[in-house]
VOVO-736045 format. One line per field, with one value per residue (C-alpha): residue in three letters; y, z, x; residue number from 0. Coordinates in pm, whole numbers. Example, Ala and Ser with C-alpha at 12.3 -4.5 7.8 and 13.67 -1.06 7.14 Angstrom:
BEGIN
resn = (ALA,SER);
py = (-450,-106);
pz = (780,714);
px = (1230,1367);
resi = (0,1);
! end
This chain:
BEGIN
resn = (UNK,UNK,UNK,UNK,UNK,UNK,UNK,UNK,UNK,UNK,UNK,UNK,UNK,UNK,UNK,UNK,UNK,UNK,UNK,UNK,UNK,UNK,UNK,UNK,UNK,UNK,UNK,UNK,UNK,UNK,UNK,UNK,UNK,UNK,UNK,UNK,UNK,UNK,UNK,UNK,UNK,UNK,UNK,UNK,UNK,UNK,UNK,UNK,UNK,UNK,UNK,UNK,UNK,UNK,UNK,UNK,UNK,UNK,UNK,UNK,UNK,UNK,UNK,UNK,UNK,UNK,UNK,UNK,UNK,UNK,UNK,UNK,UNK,UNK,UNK,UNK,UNK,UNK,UNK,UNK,UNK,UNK,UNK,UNK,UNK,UNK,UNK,UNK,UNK,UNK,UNK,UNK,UNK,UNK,UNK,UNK,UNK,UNK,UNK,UNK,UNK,UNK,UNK,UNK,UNK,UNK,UNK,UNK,UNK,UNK,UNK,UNK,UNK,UNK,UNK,UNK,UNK,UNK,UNK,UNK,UNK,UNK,UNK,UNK,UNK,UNK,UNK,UNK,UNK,UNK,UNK,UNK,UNK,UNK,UNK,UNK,UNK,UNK,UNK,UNK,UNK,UNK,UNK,UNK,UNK,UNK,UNK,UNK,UNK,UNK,UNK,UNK,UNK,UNK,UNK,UNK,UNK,UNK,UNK,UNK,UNK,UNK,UNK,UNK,UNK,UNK,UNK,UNK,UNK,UNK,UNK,UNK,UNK,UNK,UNK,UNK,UNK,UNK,UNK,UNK,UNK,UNK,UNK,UNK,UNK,UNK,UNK,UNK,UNK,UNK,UNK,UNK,UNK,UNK,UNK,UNK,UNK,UNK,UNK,UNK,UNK,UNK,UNK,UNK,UNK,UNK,UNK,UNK,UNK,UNK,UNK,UNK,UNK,UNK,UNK,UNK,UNK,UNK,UNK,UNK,UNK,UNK,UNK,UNK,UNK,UNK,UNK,UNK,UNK,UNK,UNK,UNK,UNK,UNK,UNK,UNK,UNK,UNK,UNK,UNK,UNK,UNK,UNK,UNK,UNK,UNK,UNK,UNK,UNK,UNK,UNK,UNK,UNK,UNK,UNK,UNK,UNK,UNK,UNK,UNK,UNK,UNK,UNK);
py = (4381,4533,4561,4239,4131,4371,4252,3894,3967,4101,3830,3580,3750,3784,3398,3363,3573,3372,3033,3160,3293,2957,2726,2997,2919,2519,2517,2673,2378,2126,2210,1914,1881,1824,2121,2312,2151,1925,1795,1421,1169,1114,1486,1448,1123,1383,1662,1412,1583,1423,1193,1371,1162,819,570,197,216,-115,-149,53,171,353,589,613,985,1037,1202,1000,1199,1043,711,534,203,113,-251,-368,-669,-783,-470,-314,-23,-44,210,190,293,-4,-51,260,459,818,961,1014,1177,1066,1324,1243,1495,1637,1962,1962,2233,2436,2219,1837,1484,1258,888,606,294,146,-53,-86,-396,-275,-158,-164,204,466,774,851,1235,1353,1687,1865,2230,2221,2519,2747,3083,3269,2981,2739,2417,2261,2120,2437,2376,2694,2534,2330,1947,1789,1458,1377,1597,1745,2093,2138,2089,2275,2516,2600,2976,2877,2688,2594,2330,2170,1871,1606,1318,1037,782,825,557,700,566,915,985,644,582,928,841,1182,1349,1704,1915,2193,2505,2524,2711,2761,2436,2624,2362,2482,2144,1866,1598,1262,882,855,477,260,198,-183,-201,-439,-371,-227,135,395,777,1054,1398,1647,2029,2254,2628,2671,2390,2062,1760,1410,1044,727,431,658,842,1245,1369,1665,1947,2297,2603,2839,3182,3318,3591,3394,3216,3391,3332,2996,2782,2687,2477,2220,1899,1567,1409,1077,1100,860,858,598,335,287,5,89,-5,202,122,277,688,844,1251,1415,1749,1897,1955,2298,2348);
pz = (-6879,-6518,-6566,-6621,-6340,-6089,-6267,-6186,-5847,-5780,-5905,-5699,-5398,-5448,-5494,-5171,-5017,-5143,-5055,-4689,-4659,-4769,-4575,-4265,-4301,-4363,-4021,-3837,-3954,-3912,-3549,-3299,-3156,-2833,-2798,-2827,-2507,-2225,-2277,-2268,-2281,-1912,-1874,-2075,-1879,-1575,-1726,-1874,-1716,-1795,-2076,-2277,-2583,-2550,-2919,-2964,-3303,-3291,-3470,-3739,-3516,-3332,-3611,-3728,-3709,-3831,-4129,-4468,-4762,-5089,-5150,-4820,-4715,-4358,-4232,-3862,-3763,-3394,-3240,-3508,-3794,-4133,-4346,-4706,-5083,-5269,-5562,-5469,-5580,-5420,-5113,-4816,-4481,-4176,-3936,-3557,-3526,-3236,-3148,-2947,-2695,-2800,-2533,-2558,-2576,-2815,-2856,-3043,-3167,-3550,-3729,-4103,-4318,-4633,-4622,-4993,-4971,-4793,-4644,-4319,-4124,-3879,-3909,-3610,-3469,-3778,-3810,-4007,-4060,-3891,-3611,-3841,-3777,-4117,-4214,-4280,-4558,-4738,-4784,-5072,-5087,-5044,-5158,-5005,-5259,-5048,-5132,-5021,-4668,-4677,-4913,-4829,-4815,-4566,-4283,-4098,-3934,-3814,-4006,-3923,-4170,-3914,-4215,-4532,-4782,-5081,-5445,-5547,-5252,-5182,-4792,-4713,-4326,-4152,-3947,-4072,-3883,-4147,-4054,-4293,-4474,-4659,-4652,-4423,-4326,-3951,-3844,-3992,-3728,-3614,-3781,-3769,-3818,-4000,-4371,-4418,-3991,-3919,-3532,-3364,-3258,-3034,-3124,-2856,-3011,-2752,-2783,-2542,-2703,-2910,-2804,-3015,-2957,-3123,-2990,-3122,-2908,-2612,-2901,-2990,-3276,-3337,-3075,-3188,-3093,-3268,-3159,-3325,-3515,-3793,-3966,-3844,-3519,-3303,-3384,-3118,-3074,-3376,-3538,-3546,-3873,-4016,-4340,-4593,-4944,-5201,-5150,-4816,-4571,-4202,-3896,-3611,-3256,-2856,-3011,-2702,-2588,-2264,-2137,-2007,-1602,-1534,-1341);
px = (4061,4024,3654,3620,3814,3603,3303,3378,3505,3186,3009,3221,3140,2775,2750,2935,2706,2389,2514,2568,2263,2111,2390,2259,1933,1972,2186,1925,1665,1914,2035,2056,1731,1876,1969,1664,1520,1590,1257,1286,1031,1035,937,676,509,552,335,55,-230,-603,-702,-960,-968,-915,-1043,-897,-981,-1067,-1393,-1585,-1805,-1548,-1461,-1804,-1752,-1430,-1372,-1213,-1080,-912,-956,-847,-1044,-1037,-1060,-1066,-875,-750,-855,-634,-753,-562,-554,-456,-591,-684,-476,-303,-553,-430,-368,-585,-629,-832,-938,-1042,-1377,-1216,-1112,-818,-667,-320,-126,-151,1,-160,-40,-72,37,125,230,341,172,377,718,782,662,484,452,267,237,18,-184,-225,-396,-532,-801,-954,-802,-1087,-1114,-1354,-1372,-1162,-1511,-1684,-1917,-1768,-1453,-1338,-1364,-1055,-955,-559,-375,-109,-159,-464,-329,-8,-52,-475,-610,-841,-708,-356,-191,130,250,486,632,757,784,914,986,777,820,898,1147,1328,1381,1420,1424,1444,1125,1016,857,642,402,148,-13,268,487,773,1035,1080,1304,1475,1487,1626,1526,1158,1007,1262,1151,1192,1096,799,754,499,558,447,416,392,299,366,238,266,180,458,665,649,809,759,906,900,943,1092,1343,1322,1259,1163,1216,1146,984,755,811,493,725,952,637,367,147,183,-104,-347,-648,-783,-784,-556,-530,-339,-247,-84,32,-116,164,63,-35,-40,-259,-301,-488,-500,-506,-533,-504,-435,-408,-123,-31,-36,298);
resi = (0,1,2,3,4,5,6,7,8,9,10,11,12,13,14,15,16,17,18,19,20,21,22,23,24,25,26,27,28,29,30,31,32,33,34,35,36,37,38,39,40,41,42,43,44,45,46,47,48,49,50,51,52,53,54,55,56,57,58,59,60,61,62,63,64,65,66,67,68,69,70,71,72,73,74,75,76,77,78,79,80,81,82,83,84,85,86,87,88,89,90,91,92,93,94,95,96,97,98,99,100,101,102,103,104,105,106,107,108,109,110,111,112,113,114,115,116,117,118,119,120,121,122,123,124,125,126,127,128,129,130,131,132,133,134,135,136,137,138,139,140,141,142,143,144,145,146,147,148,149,150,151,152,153,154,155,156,157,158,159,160,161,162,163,164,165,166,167,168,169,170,171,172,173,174,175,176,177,178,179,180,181,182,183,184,185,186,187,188,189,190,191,192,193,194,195,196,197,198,199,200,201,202,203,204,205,206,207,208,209,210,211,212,213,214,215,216,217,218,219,220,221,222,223,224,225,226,227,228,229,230,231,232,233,234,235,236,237,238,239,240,241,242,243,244,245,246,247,248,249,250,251,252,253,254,255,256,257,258,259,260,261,262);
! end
């Protein structure tokens, strides 16, 4: 009868154990993201150095060399792009050609034409794992499938949802912040675009080595830091990429990028 009661003692104690370790690790993605940084959006108009990318994406011919996969159809209307996958076909990525330095702050402006559902993120310092370009003609095709993005042998990125009102994952809200490859949750942040919200927004993406930081409209949310250690090396240089899931409708214009001021 005492074995049994050490026995399940010990077993007690050991399930304790694990569901600190996990509550441990779920604190440290869900800390307040104002207190990682001081970093505010004012600070971040103050170190906007140069605009080396600027693209209205207001006519065809202004993406004519941007890259579409899945099956995404683009139409241009009042300066505006929309992006969406006719009868929902799948989901779909568009990728500016660029290459983009490790430090930046990329903006733009959206705005959602279908807020039954949807899903949008941004890809960025996305690269090959040698330093390819993520169009090397050795790598696979890819077609949208989310995998092939977060979970790819051959290149990385940084990935951040800033809407999320999928059919799978009702009105989830809440930003993410992921290092891929390898789908690592690094932050859970603040509100990102409203799911039923029909206004016209503007993102700011700033990157600045390790430090990211994300606003909409003026608002944080995501402040975190990658310390090159916890999931491997801090990304640097590489692509921008919007991506959405099948459900949805958004149009996007003014995508512009700037360097940083070297201070």
């Amino acid at each position: 009868m005492g074995f049994f009661k050490i026995k399940s003692t010990i077993i007690l104690v050991l399930i304790l154990c694990s569901t600190s370790i996990v509550s441990c690790k779920k604190s440290k993605n869900r800390s307040i993201i104002s207190e990682n940084s001081m970093e505010s959006f004012s600070v971040t108009e103050n170190i906007k150095g140069p605009l080396i990318y600027k693209n209205s994406l207001a006519s065809a011919n202004n993406v004519k060399d941007w890259m579409i996969e899945g099956p995404a159809q683009l139409e241009f209307k009042n300066n505006w792009m929309h992006m969406f996958s006719p009868e929902e076909e799948g989901h779909h990525v568009l990728w500016c050609p660029k290459d983009f330095p490790s430090s930046f702050i990329a903006e733009w402006e959206l705005q959602n034409q279908e807020p039954d559902a949807g899903l949008c993120i941004v890809f960025f310092s996305a690269q090959g794992n040698k330093g390819e370009s993520i169009f090397d003609t050795n790598f696979p095709e890819r077609d949208g499938v989310f995998k092939q993005y977060t979970k790819s042998k051959y290149f990385n990125n940084y990935h951040i949802s800033y809407y999320a009102n999928g059919k799978d994952f009702r009105a989830k809200g809440i930003a993410h912040l992921r290092k891929n490859s390898g789908f690592h949750k690094v932050q859970i942040g603040e509100l990102g675009i409203s799911e039923y919200s029909d206004k016209v927004h503007k993102l700011r993406l700033v990157k600045d080595g390790g430090h990211i930081t994300c606003f909409i409209d003026q608002r944080k949310i995501i402040d975190w830091f990658d310390d090159g250690q916890e999931y491997g090396k801090v990304l640097n240089e590489g692509k921008i990429g919007f991506r959405q899931m099948k459900w949805t409708h958004f149009k996007y214009r003014n995508f512009k990028v700037y360097s940083l001021k070297k201070i």
